[in-house]
C-alpha positions in Angstrom: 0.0 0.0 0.0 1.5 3.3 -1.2 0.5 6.3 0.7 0.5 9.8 -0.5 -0.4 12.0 2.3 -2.2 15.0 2.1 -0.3 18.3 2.6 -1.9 20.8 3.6 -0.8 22.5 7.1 -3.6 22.3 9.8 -1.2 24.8 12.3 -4.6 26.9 12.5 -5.9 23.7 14.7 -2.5 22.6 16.3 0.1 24.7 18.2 2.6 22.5 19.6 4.4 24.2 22.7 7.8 24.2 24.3 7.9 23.2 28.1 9.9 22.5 30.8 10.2 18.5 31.7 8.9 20.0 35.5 5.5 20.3 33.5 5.7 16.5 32.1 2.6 14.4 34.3 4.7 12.0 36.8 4.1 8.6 35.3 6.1 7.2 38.4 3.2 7.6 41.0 0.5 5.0 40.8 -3.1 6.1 40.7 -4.4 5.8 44.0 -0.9 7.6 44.7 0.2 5.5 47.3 3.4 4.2 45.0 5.8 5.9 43.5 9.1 4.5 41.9 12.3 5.3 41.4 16.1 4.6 40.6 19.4 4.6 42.7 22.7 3.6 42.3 23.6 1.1 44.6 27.6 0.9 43.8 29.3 0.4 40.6 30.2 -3.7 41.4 26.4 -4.1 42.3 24.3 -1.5 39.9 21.6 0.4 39.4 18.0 -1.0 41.2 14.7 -0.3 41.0 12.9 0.9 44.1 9.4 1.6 45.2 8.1 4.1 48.0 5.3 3.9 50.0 4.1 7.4 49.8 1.6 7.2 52.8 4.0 5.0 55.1 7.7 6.8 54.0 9.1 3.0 53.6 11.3 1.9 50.3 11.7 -1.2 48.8 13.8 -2.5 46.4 12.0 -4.2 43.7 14.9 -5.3 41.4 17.2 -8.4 42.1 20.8 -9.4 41.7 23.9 -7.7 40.4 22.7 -5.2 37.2 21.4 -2.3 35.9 17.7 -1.6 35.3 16.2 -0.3 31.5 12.6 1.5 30.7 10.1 0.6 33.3 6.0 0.7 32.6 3.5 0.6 35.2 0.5 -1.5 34.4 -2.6 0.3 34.0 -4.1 -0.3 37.1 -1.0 0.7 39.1 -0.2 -2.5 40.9 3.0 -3.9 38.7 6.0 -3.0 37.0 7.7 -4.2 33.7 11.7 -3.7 33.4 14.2 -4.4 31.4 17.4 -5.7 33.8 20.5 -6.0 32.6 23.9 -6.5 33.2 27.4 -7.6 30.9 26.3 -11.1 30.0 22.2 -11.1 29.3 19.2 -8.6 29.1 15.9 -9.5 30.5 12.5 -8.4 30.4 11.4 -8.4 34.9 8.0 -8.2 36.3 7.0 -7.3 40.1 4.4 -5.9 42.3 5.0 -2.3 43.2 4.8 -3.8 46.6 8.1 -6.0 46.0 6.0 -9.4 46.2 5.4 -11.4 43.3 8.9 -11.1 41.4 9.1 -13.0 38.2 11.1 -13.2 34.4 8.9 -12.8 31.4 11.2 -13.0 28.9 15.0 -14.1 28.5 16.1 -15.6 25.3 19.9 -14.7 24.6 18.5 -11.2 24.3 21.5 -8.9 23.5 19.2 -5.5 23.8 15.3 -5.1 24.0 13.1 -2.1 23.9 9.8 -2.2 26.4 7.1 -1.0 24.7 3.7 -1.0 25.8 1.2 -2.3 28.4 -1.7 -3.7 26.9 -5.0 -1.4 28.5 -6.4 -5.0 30.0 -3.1 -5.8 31.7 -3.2 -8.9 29.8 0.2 -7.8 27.7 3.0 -6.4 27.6 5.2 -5.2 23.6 8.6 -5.4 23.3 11.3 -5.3 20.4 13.9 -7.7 21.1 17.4 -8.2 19.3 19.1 -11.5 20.3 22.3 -12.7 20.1 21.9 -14.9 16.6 20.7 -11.4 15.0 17.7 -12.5 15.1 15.4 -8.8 15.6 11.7 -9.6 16.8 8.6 -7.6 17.3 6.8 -9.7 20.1 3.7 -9.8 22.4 5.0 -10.9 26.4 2.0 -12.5 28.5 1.6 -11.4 31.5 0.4 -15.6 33.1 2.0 -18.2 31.8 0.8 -18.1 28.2 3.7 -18.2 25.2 5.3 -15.2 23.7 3.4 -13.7 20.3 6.0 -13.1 17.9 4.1 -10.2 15.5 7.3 -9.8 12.9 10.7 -11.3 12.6 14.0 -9.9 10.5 17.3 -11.7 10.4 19.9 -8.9 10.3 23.6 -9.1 9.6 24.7 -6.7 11.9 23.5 -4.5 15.1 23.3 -0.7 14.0 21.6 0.6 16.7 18.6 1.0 14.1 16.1 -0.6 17.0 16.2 2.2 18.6 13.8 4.3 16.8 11.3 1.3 17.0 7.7 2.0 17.9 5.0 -0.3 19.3 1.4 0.9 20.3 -1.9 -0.7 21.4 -5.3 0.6 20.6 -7.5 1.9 23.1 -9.9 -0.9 22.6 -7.0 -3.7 23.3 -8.0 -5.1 20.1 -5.1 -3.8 17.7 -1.7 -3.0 18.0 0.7 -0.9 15.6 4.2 -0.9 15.3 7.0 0.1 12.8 9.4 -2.3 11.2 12.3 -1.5 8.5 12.0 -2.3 5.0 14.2 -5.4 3.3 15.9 -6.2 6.9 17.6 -2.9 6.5 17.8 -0.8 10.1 16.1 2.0 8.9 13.3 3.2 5.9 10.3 2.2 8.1 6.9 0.9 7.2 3.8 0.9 9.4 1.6 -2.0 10.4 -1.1 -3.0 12.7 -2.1 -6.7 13.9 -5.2 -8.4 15.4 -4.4 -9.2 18.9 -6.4 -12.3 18.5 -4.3 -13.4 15.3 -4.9 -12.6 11.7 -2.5 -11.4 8.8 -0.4 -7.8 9.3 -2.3 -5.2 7.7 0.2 -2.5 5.9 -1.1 0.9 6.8 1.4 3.2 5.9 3.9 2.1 3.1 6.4 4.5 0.6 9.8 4.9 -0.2 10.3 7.4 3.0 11.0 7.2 6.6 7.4 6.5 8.6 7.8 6.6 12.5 5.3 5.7 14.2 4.3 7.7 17.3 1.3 5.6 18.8 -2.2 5.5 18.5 -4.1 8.3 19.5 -6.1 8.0 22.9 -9.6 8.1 22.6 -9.4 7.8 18.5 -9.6 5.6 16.2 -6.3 5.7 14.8 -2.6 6.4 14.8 -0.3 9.5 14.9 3.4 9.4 12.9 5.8 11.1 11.6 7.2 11.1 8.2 9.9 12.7 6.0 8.4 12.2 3.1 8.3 16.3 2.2 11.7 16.5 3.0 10.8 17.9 6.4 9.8 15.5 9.6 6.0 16.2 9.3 3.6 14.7 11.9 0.1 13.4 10.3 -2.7 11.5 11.7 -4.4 8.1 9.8 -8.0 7.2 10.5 -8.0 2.9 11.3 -11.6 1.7 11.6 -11.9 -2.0 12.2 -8.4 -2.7 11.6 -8.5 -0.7 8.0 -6.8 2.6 7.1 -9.2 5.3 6.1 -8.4 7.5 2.9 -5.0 9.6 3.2 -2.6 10.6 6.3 -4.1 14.2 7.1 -0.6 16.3 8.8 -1.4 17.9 12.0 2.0 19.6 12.9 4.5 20.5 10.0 7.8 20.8 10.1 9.1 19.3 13.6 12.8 19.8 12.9 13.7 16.0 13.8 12.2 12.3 14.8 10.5 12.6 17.9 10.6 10.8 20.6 6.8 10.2 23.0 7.0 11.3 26.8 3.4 10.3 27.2 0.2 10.6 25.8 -2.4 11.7 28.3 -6.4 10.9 29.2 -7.3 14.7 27.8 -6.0 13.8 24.2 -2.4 15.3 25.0 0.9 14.3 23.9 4.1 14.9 25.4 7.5 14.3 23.4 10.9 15.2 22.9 12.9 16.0 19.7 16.9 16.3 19.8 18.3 19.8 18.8 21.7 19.5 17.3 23.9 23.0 17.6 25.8 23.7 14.6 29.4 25.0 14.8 31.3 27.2 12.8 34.5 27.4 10.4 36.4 29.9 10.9 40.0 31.0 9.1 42.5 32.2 11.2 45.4 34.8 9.6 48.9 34.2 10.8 51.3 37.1 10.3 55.1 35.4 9.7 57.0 38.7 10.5 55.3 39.0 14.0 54.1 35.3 14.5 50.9 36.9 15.2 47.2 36.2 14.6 46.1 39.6 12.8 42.9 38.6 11.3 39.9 36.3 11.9 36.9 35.5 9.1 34.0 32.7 9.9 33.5 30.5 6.3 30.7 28.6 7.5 28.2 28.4 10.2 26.5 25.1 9.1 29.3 22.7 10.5 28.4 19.5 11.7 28.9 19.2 15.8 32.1 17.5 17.0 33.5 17.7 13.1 36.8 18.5 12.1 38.3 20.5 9.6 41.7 19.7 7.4 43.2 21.4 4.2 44.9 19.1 1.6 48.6 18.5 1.4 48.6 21.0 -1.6 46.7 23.6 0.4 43.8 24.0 -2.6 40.9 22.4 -0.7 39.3 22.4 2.6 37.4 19.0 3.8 34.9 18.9 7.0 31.5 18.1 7.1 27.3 19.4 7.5 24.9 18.2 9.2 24.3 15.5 12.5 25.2 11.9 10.8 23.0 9.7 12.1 20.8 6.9 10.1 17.9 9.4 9.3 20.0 12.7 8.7 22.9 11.7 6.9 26.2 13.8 7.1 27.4 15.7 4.2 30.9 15.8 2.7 32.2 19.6 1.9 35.4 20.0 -0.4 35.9 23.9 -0.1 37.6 25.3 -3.1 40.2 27.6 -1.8 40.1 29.8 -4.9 36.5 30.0 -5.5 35.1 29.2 -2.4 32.6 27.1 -3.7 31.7 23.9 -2.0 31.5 20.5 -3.7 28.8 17.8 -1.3 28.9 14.6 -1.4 26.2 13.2 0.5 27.5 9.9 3.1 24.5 8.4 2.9 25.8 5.3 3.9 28.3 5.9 6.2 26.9 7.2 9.9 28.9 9.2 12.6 29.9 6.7 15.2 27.5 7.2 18.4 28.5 10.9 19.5 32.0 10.5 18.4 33.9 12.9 16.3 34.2 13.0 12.4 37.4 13.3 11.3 38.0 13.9 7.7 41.7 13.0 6.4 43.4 13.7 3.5 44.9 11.0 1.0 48.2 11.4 -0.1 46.7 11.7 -3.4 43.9 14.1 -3.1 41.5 11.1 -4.3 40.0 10.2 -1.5 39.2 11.2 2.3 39.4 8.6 5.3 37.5 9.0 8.5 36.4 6.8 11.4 32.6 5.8 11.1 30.2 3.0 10.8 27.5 1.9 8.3 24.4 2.6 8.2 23.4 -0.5 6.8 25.9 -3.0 7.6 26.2 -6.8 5.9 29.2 -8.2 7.3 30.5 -11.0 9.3 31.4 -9.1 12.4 28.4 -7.7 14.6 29.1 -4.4 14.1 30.7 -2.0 11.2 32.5 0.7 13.7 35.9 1.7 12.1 37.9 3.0 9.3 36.5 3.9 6.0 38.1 5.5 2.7 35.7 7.8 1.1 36.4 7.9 -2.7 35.7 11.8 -3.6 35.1 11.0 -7.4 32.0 8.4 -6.5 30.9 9.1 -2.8 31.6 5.0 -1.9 32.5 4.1 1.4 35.0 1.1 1.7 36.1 -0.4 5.3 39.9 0.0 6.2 39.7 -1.6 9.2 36.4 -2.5 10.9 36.0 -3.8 14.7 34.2 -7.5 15.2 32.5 -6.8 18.2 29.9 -4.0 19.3 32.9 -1.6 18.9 34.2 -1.5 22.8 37.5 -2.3 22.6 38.0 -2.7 19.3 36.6 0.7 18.8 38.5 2.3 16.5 39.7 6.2 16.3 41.8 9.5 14.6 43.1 7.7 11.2 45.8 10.1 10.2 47.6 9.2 6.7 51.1 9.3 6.4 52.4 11.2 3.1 54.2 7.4 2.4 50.8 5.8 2.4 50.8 4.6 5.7 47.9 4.8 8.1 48.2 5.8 11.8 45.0 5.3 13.8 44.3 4.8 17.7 42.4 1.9 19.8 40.1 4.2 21.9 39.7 2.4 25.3 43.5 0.4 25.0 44.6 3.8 24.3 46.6 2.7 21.5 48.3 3.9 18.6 49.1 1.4 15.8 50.6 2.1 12.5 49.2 -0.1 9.2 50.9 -0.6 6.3 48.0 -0.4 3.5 49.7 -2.0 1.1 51.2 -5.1 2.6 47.9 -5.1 6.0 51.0 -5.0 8.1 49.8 -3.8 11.5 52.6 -2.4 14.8 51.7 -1.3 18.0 53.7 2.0 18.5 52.6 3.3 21.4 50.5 2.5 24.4 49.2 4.4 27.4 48.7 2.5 30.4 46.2 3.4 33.0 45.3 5.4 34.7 46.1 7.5 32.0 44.7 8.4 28.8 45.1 9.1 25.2 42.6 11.9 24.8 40.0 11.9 22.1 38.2 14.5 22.9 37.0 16.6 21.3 38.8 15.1 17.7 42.1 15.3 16.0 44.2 14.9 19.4 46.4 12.5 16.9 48.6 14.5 14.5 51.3 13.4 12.6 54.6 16.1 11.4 54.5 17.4 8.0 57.8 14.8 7.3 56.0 11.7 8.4 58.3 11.0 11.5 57.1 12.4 14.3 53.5 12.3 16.1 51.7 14.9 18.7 48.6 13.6 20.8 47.7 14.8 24.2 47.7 12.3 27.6 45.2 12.7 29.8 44.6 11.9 33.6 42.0 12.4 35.7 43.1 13.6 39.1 41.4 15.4 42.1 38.4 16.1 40.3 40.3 17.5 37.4 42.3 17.2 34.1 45.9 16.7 33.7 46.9 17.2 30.1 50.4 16.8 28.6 51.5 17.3 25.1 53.0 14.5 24.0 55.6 14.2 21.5 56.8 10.2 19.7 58.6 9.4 17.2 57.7 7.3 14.6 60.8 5.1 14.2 61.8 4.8 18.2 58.3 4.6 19.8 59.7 6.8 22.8 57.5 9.6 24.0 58.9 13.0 25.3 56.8 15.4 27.2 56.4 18.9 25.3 54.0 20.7 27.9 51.9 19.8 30.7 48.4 22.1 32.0 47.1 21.2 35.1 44.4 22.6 37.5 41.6 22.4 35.4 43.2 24.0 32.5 43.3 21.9 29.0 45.4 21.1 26.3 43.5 20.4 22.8 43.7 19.4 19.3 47.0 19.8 18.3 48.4 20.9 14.5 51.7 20.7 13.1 53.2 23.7 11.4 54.7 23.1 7.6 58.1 23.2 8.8 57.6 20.4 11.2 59.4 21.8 13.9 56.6 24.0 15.7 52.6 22.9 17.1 49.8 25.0 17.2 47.4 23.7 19.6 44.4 25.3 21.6 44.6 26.2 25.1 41.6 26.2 27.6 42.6 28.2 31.2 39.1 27.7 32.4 38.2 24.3 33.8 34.6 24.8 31.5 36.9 24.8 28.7 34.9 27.3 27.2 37.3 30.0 26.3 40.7 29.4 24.9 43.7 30.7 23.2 45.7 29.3 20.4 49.7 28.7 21.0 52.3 27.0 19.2 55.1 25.0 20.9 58.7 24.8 19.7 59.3 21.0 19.8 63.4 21.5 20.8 63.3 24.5 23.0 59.7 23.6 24.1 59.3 27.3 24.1 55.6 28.7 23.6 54.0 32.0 22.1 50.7 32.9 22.2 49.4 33.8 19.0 47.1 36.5 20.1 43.8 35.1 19.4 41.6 34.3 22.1 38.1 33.5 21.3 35.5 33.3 24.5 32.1 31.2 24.8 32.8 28.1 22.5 35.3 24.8 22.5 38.1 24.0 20.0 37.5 20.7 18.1 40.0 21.0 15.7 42.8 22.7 14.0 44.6 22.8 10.5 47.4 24.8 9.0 47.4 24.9 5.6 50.5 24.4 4.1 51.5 28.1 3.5 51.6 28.3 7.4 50.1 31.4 7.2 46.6 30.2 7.5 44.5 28.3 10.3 41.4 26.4 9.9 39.6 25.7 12.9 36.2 24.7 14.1 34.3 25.9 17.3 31.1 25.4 18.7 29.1 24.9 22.5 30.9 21.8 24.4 27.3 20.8 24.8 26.2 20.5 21.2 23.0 17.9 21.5 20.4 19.1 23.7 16.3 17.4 23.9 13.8 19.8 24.0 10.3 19.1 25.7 7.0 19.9 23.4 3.2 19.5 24.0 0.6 19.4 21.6 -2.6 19.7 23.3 -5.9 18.4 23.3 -5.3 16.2 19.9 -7.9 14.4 19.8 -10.1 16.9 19.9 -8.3 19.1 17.2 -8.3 15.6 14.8 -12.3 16.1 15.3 -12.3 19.6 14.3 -10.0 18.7 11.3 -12.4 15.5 10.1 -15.4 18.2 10.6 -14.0 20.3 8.2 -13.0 18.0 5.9 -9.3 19.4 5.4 -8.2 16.1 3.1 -6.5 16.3 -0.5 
């Protein structure tokens, strides 16, 4: 079933507002108000429980069991249990109790890997749930609350875990009878589809189908029918479909246009309200940076672009013609977006990564070839068909096609073998770290060769935050990168010099009490650093400095820029020119909307007939 929705803005009927989470209704207090549950952190070795408090007595009770760490929770509707997921290294599990602590009992454990808790049934009777186990196997099931067998609604095999699941929606209908949920297109993470099922049995019932992304959001209370949200404009639109007897009715009407981003449901309340949040992603700027030779001073500033992805990084080519960072948030549904800046023209050439995602909140680090052809950068798939379990690691971005081939991928769900920084060597060789070994390996790409030249043992760190803390001399033989400790509540940061051939570090500077060393650069004649330093222990104000790496002598180069955090640095090949990028050290943020009294703005819509 293709859908083509109906476009037409109904913003006369629905003003969605901005609120503080204060104002959210407390789902954690049962209905008669005597319960109300909550979270604490017991000790790292024993984990996080789930606790319930007798509002009328003052008494606590723990209500989760073992050693672990507690997911989503979902009180029943009549207030007297509670669904979890529990947790811990080995095993996920889907927990039920009384909010009186009696009654404990597993509903589900299958060599679950990760599950999303869904939804409580309106008659108690079930519970939703997606579930991704440890043979890839990605389910869409129905839990029993007795003793009866688990429903399996849909079933994908993936190849890989890509985090896709998260965005997965299950809802029942008000009447029990139905429930909806979204599922991915061609056992691909992402390009959703949304169906509804019989909870008695019968086929799935397409309801909305099309080449777009369809989210759902959940079936309307007191309606007949579901809310989602679509990109099928271009924009993340949120429409309403009429379902009568387990059939769609004509087109999707939208009720809200425009949202900015997916959203994500709070709640959905008795009066027809619904309560979500939508991520806001702050953009950072490029900025160039002019460096006077005579006086070794910064004498001019200029911003090139304000639409920079967060946590990117900027570098110029080896021939100084072209800059290379990146647009936009890189995640499955908003893609990031390759920029080669002519240097001449200024005009930017995209290339859209449409299949290559940022890795989790990690940095994007664009790096030259020796060749100009292509641009490598740490990432993952965004649909991934290999034989590991995940695709986090290096990829080689051909600049002629777009593609996206793996240098060197991890084989588990990245943790240690999560790969960072790839910085190519003018020879051809690859440097690249090992984020939680904090280790530093050079790769032959020609022969695969791999060597360990360097590693950092703890306590201590090999910072990688925010990016491009891993540079490498203009001469290929020496590397800076910036060691970390946590001490006292605070930073100690060193500058860090090694060279390639001896795998001997030497210390070049050292900040301590709360001040921070960042993102260092070389200079062209491979003899000097420019780095960023941060007095403040916010980090949010800092000055740039370069480093004389045989006197260690430093120099501030008179620029000092207040408000923002450095995430990277590039000196293009003239010396006389610094790219850098800057934005907010908090760069994702959720913001908290209502849109009120839906249902009864869906009526006033249907009355006046506002369809195609």
């Amino acid at each position: 079933m293709n859908s083509t929705f109906a476009q037409r803005s109904s913003n006369v009927f629905f003003q969605a507002k901005k609120i503080t989470d204060s104002e959210i209704p407390d789902r954690s207090i049962t209905p008669d108000s005597t319960y109300k549950f909550f979270g604490h952190l017991v000790s790292d070795s024993i984990g996080y429980h789930l606790y319930s408090k007798n509002l009328k007595t003052g008494d606590t009770t723990k209500l989760s069991t073992g050693i672990g760490y507690f997911g989503k929770v979902i009180m029943s509707p009549n207030g007297k249990q509670l669904a979890y997921e529990w947790s811990d290294d080995n095993y996920t599990e889907i927990k039920l109790v009384n909010i009186d602590g009696s009654g404990h009992q597993v509903l589900y454990s299958d060599s679950v890997l990760f599950s999303q808790l869904q939804d409580w049934s309106p008659d108690g009777k079930y519970l939703s749930a997606m579930v991704f186990n440890k043979d890839r196997l990605f389910q869409s099931i129905l839990i029993s609350t007795s003793a009866n067998p688990v429903i399996v609604l849909r079933e994908q095999q993936f190849k890989s875990l890509n985090w896709g699941f998260m965005q997965c929606k299950m809802s029942f209908s008000d009447n029990g009878k139905f429930i909806a949920y979204d599922i991915s297109r061609k056992n691909s993470w992402y390009d959703r589809d949304i169906f509804i099922r019989a909870i008695g049995g019968g086929n799935e019932i397409p309801v909305v189908q099309n080449s777009s992304n369809n989210l759902l959001v959940g079936w309307a209370p007191g309606s007949k029918g579901i809310v989602f949200s679509s990109n099928q404009s271009g924009k993340w639109n949120l429409y309403y479909l009429t379902i009568l007897n387990g059939k769609p009715q004509g087109s999707p009407q939208m009720v809200v246009q425009d949202m900015g981003a997916p959203i994500t449901v709070v709640d959905y309340t008795n009066d027809g309200s619904l309560y979500y949040k939508k991520g806001v992603h702050d953009m950072f700027n490029l900025s160039i940076a002019i460096l006077d030779s005579s006086s070794n001073k910064i004498i001019d500033t200029k911003i090139l672009s304000r639409h920079i992805g967060f946590n990117t990084a900027v570098q110029w080519s080896r021939d100084g013609q072209y800059l290379a960072y990146a647009w936009g948030i890189g995640s499955g549904y908003e893609p990031l977006t390759l920029a080669i800046r002519s240097d001449k023209t200024g005009k930017e050439r995209l290339i859209k990564l449409d299949k290559l995602m940022r890795h989790g909140g990690h940095g994007f680090e664009p790096q030259w070839s020796p060749d100009g052809k292509s641009i490598i950068s740490d990432g993952r798939l965004r649909d991934y068909y290999g034989p590991g379990m995940d695709s986090q690691g290096l990829y080689e971005i051909d600049l002629s096609s777009g593609t996206a081939r793996p240098i060197k991928t991890s084989s588990t769900i990245c943790g240690l073998d999560c790969y960072w920084t790839p910085v190519w060597l003018k020879d051809g060789g690859l440097l690249f770290g090992q984020r939680l070994t904090s280790t530093i390996f050079l790769k032959d790409l020609k022969t695969g060769i791999e060597k360990k030249i360097y590693h950092q043992a703890d306590p201590a760190v090999i910072r990688t935050w925010p990016t491009s803390c891993l540079t490498v001399s203009p001469d290929g033989k020496q590397i800076a990168f910036i060691w970390a400790k946590w001490s006292d509540e605070k930073w100690i940061n060193k500058l860090m010099l090694l060279s390639i051939s001896s795998g001997q570090p030497k210390e070049l500077l050292t900040a301590s009490g709360g001040q921070q060393l960042s993102v260092p650069a070389w200079m062209p004649d491979s003899q000097n650093i420019i780095f960023a330093f941060s007095k403040g222990a916010e980090n949010t104000s800092f000055e740039l400095v370069t480093i004389n790496i045989d006197s260690k002598k430093t120099k501030n180069l008179g620029l000092t820029i207040d408000g923002i955090v450095p995430y990277s640095l590039s000196v293009h090949p003239d010396g006389k020119r610094i790219a850098f990028t800057a934005g907010n050290e908090i760069y994702y943020r959720e913001e908290t909307w209502v849109l009120r009294n839906l249902l009864g703005n869906l009526q006033a819509i249907q009355k006046n007939k506002w369809h195609k």
